[in-house]
ChimeraX commands (.cxc) that place a marker at each C-alpha (Angstrom):
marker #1 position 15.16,12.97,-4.05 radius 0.5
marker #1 position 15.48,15.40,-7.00 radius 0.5
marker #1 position 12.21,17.22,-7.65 radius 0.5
marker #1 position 10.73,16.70,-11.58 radius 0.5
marker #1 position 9.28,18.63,-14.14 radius 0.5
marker #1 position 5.79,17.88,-15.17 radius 0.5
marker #1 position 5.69,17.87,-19.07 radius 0.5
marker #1 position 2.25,18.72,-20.40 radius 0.5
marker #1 position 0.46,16.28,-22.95 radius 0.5
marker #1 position -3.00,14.47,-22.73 radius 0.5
marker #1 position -3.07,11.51,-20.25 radius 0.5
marker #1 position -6.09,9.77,-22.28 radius 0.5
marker #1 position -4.25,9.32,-25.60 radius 0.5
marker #1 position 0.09,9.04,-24.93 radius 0.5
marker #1 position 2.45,7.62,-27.44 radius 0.5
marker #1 position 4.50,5.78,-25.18 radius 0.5
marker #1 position 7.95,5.07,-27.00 radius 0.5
marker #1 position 9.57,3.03,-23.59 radius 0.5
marker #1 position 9.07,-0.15,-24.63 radius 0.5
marker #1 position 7.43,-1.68,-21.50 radius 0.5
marker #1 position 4.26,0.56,-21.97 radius 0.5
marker #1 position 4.08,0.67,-25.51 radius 0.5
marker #1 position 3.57,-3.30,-25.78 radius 0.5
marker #1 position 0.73,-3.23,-23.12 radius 0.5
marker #1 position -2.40,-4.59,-24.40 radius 0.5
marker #1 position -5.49,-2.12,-24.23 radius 0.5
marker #1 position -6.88,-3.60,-20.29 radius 0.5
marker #1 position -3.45,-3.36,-18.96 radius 0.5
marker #1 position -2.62,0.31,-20.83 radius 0.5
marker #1 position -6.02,1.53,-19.69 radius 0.5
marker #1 position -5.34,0.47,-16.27 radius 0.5
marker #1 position -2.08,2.09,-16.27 radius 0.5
marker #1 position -2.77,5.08,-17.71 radius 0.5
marker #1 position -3.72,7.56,-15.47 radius 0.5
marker #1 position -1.14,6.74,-12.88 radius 0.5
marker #1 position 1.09,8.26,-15.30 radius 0.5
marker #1 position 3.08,11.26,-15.63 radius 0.5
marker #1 position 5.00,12.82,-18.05 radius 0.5
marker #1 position 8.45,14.50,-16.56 radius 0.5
marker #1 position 11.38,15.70,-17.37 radius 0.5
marker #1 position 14.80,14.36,-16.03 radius 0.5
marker #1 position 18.29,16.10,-15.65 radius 0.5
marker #1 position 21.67,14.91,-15.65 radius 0.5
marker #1 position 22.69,13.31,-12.34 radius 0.5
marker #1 position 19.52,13.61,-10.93 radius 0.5
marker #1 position 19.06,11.04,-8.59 radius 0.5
marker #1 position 15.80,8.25,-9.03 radius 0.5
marker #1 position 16.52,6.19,-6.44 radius 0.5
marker #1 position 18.21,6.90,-3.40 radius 0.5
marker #1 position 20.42,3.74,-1.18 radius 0.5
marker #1 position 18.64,2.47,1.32 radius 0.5
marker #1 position 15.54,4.91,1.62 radius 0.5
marker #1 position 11.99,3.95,0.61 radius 0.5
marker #1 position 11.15,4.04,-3.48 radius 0.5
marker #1 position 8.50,6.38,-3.67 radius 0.5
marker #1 position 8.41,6.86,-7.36 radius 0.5
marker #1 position 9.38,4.75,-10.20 radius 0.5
marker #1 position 10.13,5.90,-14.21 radius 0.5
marker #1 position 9.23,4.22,-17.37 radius 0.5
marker #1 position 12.21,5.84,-19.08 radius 0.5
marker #1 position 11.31,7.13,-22.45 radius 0.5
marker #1 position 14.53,9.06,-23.19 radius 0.5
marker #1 position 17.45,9.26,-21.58 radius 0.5
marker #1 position 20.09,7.26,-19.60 radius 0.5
marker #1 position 20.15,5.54,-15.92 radius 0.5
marker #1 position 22.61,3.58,-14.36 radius 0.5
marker #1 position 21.93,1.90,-11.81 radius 0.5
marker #1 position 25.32,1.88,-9.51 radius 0.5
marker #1 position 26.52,-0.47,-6.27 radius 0.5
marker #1 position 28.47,1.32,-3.85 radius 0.5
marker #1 position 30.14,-1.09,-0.86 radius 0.5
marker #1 position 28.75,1.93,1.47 radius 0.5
marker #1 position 27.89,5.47,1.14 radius 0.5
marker #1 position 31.21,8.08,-0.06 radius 0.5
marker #1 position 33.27,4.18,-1.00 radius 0.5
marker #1 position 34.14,3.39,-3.97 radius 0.5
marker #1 position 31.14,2.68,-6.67 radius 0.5
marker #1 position 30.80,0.77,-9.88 radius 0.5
marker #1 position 27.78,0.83,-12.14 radius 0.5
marker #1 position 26.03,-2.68,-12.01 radius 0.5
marker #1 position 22.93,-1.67,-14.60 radius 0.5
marker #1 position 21.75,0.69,-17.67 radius 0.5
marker #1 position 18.48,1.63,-18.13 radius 0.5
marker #1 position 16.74,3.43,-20.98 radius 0.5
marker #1 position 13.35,3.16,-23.21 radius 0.5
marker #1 position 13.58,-0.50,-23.21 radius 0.5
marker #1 position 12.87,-0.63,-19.27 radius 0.5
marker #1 position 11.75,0.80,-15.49 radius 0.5
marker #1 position 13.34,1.72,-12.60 radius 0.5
marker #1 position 11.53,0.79,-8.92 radius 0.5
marker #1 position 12.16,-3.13,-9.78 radius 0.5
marker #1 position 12.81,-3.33,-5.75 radius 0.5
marker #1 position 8.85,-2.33,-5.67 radius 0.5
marker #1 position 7.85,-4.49,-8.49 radius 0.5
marker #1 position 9.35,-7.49,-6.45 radius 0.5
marker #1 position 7.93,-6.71,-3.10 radius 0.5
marker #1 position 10.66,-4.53,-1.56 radius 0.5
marker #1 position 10.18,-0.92,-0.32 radius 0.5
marker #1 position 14.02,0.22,-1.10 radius 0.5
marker #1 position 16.91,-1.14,-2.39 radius 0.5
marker #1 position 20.85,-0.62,-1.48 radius 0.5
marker #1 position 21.12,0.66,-4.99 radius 0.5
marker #1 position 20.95,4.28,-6.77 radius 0.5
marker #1 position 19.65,4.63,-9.75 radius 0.5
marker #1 position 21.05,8.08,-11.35 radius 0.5
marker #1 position 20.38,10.01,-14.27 radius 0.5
marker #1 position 23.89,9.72,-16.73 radius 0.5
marker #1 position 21.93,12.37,-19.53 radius 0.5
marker #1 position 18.88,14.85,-19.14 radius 0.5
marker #1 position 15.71,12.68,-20.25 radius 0.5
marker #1 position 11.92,12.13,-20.05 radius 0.5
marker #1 position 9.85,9.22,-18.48 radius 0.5
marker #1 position 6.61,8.47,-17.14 radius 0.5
marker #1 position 6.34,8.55,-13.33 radius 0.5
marker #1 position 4.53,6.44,-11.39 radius 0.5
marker #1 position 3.55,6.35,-7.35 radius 0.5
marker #1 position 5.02,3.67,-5.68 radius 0.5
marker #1 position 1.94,2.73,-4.26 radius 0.5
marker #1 position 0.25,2.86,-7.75 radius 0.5
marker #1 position 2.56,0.58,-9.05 radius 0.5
marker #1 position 2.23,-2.15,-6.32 radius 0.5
marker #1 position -2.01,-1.99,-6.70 radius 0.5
marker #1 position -1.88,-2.16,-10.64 radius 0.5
marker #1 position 0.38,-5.60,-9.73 radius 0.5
marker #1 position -2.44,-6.92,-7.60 radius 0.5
marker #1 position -4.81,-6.18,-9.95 radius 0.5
marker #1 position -3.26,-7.45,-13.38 radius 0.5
marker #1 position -1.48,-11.20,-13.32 radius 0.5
marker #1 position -0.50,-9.91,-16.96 radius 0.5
marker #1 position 0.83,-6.49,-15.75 radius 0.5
marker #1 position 2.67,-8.31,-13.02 radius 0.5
marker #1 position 4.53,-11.32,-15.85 radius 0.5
marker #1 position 5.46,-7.80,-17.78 radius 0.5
marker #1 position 7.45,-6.24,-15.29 radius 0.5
marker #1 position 8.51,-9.64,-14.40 radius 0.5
marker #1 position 10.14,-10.24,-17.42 radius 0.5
marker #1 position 11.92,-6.64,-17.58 radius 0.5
marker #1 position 13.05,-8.15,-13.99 radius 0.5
marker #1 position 14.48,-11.11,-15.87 radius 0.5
marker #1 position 16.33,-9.00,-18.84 radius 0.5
marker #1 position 17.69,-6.78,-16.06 radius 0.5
marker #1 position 19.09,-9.30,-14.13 radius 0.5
marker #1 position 20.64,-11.02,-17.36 radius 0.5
marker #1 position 22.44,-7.29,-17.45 radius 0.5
marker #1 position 23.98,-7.52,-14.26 radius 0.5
marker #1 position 24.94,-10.87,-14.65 radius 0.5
marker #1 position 26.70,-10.46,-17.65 radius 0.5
marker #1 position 28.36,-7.15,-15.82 radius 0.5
marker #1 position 30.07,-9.49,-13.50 radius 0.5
marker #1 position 31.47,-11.86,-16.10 radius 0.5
marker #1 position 33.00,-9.44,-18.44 radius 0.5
marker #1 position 34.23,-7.67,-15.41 radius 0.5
marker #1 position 35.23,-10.83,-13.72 radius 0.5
marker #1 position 36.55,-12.43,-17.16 radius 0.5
marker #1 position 37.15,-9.30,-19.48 radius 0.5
marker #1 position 40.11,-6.74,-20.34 radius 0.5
marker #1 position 39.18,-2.93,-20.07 radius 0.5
marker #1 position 38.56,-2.76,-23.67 radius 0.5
marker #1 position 35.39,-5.19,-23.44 radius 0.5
marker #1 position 33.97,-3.58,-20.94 radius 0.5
marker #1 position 34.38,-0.22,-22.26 radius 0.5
marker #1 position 32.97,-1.64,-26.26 radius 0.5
marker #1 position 29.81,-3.68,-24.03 radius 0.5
marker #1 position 29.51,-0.22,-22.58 radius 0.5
marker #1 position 29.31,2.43,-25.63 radius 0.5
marker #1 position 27.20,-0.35,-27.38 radius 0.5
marker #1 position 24.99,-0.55,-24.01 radius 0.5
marker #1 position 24.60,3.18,-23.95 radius 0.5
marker #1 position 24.29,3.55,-27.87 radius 0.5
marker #1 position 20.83,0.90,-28.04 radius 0.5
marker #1 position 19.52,3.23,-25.59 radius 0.5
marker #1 position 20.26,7.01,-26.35 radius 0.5
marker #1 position 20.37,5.96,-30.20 radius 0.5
marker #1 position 23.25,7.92,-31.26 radius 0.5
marker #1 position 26.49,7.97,-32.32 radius 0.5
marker #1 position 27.51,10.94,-30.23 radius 0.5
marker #1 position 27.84,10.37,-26.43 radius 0.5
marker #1 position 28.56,12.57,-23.86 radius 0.5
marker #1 position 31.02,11.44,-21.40 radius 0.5
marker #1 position 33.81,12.11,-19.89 radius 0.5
marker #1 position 36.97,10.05,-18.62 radius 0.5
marker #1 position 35.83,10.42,-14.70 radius 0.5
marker #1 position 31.96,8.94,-15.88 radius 0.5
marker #1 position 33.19,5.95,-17.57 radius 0.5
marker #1 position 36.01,5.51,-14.79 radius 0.5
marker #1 position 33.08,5.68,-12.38 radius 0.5
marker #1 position 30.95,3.41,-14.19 radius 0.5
marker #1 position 33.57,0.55,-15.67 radius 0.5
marker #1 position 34.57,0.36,-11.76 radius 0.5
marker #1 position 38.37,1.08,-13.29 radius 0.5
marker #1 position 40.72,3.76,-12.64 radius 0.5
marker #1 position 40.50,6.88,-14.80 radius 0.5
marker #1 position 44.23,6.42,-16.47 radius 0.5
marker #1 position 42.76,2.53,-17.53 radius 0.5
marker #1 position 39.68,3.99,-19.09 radius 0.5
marker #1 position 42.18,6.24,-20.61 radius 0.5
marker #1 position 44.47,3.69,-22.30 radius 0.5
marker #1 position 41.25,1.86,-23.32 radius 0.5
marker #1 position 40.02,4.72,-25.54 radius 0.5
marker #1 position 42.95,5.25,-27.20 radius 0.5
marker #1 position 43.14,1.78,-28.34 radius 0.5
marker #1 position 39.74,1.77,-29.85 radius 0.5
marker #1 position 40.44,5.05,-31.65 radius 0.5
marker #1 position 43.62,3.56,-32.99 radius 0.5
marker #1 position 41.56,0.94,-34.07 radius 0.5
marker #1 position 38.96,3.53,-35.83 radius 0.5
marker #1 position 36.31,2.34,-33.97 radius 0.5
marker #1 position 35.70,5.49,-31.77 radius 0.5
marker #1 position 36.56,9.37,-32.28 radius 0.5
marker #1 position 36.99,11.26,-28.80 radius 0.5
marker #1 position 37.09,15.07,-27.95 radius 0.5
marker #1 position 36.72,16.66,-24.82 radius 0.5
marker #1 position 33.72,15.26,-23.11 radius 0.5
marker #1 position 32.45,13.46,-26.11 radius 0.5
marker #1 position 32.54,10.36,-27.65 radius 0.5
marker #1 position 31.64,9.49,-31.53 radius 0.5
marker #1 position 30.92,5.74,-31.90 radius 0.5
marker #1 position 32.34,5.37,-35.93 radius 0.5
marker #1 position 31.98,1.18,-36.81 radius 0.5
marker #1 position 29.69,-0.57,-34.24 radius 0.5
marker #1 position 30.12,-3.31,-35.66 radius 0.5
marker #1 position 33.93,-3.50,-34.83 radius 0.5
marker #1 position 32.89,-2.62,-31.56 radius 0.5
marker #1 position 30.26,-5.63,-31.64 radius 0.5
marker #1 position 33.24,-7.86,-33.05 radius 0.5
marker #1 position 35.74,-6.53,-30.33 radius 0.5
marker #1 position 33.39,-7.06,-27.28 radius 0.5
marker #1 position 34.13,-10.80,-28.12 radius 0.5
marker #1 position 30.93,-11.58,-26.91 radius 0.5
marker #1 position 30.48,-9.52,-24.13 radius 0.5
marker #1 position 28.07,-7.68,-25.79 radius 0.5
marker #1 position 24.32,-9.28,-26.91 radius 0.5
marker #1 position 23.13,-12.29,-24.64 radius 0.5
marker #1 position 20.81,-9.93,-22.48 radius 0.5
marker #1 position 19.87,-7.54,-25.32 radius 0.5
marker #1 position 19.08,-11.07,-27.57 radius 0.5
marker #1 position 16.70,-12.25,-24.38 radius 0.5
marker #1 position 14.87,-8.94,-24.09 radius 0.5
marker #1 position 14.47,-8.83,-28.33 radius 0.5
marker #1 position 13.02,-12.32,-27.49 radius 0.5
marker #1 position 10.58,-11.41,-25.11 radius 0.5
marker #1 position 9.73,-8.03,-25.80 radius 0.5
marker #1 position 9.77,-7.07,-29.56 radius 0.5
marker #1 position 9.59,-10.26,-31.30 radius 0.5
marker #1 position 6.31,-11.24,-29.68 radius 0.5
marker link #1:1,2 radius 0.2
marker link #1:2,3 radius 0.2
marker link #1:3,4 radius 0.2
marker link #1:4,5 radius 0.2
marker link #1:5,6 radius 0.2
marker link #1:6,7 radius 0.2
marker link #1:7,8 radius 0.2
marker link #1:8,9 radius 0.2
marker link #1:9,10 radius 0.2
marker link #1:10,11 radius 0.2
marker link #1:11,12 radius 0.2
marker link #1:12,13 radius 0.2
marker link #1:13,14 radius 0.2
marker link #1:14,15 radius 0.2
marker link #1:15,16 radius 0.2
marker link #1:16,17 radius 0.2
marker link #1:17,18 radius 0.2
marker link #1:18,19 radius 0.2
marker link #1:19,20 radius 0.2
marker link #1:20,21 radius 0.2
marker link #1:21,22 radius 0.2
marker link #1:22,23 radius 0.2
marker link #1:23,24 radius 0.2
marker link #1:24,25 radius 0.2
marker link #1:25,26 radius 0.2
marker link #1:26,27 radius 0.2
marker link #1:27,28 radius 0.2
marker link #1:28,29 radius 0.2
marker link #1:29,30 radius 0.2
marker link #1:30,31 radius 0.2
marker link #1:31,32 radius 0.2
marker link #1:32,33 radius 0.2
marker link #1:33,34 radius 0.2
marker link #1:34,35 radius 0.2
marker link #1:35,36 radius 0.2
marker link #1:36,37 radius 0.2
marker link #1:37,38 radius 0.2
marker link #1:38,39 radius 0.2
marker link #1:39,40 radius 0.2
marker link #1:40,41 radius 0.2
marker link #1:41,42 radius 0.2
marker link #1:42,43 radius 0.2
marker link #1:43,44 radius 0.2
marker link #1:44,45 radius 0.2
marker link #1:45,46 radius 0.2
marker link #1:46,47 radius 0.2
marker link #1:47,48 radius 0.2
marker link #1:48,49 radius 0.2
marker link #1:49,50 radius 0.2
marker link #1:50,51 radius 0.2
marker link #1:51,52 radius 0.2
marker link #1:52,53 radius 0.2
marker link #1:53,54 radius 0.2
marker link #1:54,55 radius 0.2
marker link #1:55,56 radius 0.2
marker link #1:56,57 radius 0.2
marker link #1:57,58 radius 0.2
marker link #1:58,59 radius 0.2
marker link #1:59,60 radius 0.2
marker link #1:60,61 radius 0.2
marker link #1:61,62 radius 0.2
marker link #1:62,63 radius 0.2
marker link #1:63,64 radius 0.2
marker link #1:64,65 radius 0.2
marker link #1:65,66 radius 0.2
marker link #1:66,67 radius 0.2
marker link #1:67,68 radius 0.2
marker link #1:68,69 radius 0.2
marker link #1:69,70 radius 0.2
marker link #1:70,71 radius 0.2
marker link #1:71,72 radius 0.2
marker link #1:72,73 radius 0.2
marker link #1:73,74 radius 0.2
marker link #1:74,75 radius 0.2
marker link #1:75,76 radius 0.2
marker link #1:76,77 radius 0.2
marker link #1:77,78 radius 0.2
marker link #1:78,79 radius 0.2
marker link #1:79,80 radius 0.2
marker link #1:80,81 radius 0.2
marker link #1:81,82 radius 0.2
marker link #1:82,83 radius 0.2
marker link #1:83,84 radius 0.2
marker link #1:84,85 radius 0.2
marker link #1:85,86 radius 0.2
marker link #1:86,87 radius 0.2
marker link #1:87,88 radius 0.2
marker link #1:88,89 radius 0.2
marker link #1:89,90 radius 0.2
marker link #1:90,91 radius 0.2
marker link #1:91,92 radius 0.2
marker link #1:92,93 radius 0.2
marker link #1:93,94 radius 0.2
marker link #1:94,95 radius 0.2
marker link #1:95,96 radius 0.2
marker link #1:96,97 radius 0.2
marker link #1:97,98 radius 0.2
marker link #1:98,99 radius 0.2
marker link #1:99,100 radius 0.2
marker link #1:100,101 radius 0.2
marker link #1:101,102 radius 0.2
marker link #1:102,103 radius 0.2
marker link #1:103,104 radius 0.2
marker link #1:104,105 radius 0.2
marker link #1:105,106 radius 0.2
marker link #1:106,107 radius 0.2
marker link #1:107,108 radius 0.2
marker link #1:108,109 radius 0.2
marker link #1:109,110 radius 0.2
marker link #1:110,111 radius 0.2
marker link #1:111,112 radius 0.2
marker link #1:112,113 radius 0.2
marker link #1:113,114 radius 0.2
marker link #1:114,115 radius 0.2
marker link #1:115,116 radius 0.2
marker link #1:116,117 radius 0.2
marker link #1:117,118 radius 0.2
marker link #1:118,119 radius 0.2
marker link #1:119,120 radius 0.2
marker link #1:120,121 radius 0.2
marker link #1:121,122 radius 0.2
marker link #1:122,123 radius 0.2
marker link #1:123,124 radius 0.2
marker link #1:124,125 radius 0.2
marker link #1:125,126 radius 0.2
marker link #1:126,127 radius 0.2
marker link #1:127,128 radius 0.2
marker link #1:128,129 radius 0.2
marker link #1:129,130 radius 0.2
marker link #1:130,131 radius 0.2
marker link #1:131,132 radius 0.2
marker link #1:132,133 radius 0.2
marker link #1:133,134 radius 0.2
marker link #1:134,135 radius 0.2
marker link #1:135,136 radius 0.2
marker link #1:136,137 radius 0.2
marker link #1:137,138 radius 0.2
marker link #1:138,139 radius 0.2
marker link #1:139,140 radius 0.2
marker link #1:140,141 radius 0.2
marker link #1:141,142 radius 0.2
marker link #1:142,143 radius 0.2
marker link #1:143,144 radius 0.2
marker link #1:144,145 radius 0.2
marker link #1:145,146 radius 0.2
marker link #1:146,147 radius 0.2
marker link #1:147,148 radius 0.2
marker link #1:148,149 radius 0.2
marker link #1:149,150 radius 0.2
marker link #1:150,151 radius 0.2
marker link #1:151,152 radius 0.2
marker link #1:152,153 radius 0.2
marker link #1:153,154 radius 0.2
marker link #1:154,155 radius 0.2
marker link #1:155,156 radius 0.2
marker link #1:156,157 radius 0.2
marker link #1:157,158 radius 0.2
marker link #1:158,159 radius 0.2
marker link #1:159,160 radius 0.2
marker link #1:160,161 radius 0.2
marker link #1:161,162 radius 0.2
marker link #1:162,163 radius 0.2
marker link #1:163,164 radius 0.2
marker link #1:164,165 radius 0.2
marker link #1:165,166 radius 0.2
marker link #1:166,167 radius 0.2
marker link #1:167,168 radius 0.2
marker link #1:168,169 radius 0.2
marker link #1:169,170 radius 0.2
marker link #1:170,171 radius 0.2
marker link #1:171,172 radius 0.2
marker link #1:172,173 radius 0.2
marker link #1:173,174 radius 0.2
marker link #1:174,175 radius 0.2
marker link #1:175,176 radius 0.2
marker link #1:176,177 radius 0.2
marker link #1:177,178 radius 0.2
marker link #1:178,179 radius 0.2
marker link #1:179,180 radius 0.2
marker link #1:180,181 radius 0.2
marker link #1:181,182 radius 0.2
marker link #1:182,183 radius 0.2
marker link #1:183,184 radius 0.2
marker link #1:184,185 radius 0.2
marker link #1:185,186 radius 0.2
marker link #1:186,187 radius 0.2
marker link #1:187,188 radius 0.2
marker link #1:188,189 radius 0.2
marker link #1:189,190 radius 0.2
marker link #1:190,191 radius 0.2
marker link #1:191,192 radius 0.2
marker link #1:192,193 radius 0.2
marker link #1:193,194 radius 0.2
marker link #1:194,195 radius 0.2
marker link #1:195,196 radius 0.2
marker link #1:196,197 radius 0.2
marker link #1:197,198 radius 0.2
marker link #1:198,199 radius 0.2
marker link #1:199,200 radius 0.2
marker link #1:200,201 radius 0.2
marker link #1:201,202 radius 0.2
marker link #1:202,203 radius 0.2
marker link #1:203,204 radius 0.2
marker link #1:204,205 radius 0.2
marker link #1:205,206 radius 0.2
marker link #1:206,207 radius 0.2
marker link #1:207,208 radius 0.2
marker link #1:208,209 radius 0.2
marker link #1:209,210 radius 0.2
marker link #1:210,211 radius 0.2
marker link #1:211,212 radius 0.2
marker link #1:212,213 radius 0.2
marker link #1:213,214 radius 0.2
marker link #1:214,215 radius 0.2
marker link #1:215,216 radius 0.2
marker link #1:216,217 radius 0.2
marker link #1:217,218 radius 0.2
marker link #1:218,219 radius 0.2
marker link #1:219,220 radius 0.2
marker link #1:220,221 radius 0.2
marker link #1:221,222 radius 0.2
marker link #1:222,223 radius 0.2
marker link #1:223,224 radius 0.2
marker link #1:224,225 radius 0.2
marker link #1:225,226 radius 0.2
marker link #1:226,227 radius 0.2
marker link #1:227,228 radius 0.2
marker link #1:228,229 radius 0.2
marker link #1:229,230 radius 0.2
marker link #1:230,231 radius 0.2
marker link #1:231,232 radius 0.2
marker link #1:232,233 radius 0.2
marker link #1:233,234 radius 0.2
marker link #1:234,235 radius 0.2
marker link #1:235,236 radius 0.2
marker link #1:236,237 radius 0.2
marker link #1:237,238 radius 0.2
marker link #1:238,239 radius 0.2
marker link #1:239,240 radius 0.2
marker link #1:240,241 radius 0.2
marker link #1:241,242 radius 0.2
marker link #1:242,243 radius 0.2
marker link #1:243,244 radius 0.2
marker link #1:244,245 radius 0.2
view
């Protein structure tokens, strides 16, 4: 696993902005607390490794993960999960588990607070409130993935690619993404010429604006119209039971 960057601030008194921590109440954020640490995060840098024991997980405060399903190491992959302020990586741990067949890679340099593995699984035991938390990020997450399959299982290129930008536009909020062809390609589980032909149609449409390695989101709400419904069931759940309490 990728080594991190400590990022120096004061343990006793952090402004969390990932959502998980930031809604704690003051037992659970106490208890929390100084298992943390602040790091930084670089593109492609791998969290979570297939198959090998979770040692660490990340409260993401900025940046983007995507969590990715491979059928076996150097096969072909598609990206199953996106994770950003709103959530955690090391659910495997928070469940029980010790690893999962999973990665979970950096898509953008980023910041999060680490945990220990072993940290993690003690504050469970200790909080029934800390444990229905990461339970319900569990939930929302799984919502995610399900709603992967049916818009890959049910959906054109195009709605994939709009539930994507949208996806990845909540969590880096902006406008301005950077990505390239071979990213999305790798991460829509489509060939590169498809995710091609897909961008060009939004753009024709005025929803987008691509350059080299870059892509401008211009009207989200036509992208929100033209994701036909792909788009919102998961992020409705988690406004539900995270933000609207």
């Amino acid at each position: 696993m990728n080594k991190v960057r400590s990022v120096p601030h004061n343990p006793s008194t952090p402004n969390f902005h990932n959502l998980i921590l930031s809604g704690l109440d003051d037992h659970d954020s106490n208890l929390v607390r100084p298992h943390l640490k602040l790091v930084t995060l670089t593109f492609r840098q791998r969290l979570e490794t297939p198959n090998k024991p979770i040692e660490t997980a990340y409260f993401i405060e900025t940046g983007l993960v995507s969590v990715v399903a491979s059928c076996r190491p150097g096969t072909r992959q598609a990206e199953v999960g996106l994770i950003g302020f709103e959530g955690m990586t090391g659910l495997a741990v928070v469940t029980g588990a010790t690893q999962s067949p999973n990665e979970a890679v950096m898509q953008s340099d980023g910041t999060a607070y680490s945990i220990q593995a072993v940290s993690l699984r003690s504050l469970i035991g200790r909080s029934s409130t800390l444990a229905q938390r990461f339970a319900l990020y569990g939930f929302v997450f799984h919502l995610q993935t399900s709603n992967t399959v049916l818009v890959n299982a049910e959906g054109t290129i195009e709605h994939r690619l709009s539930r994507w930008l949208l996806m990845a536009q909540d969590r880096l909020k902006t406008d301005d993404l950077k990505l390239t062809h071979d990213t999305l390609s790798t991460m829509l589980g489509v060939r590169r010429p498809g995710v091609t032909i897909a961008l060009r149609r939004l753009e024709r449409l005025g929803l987008i604006a691509t350059r080299r390695g870059n892509i401008l989101i211009l009207r989200r709400d036509g992208l929100v119209d033209y994701a036909e419904g792909f788009y919102g069931v998961p992020e409705s759940e988690y406004h539900r039971l995270f933000t609207a309490r």
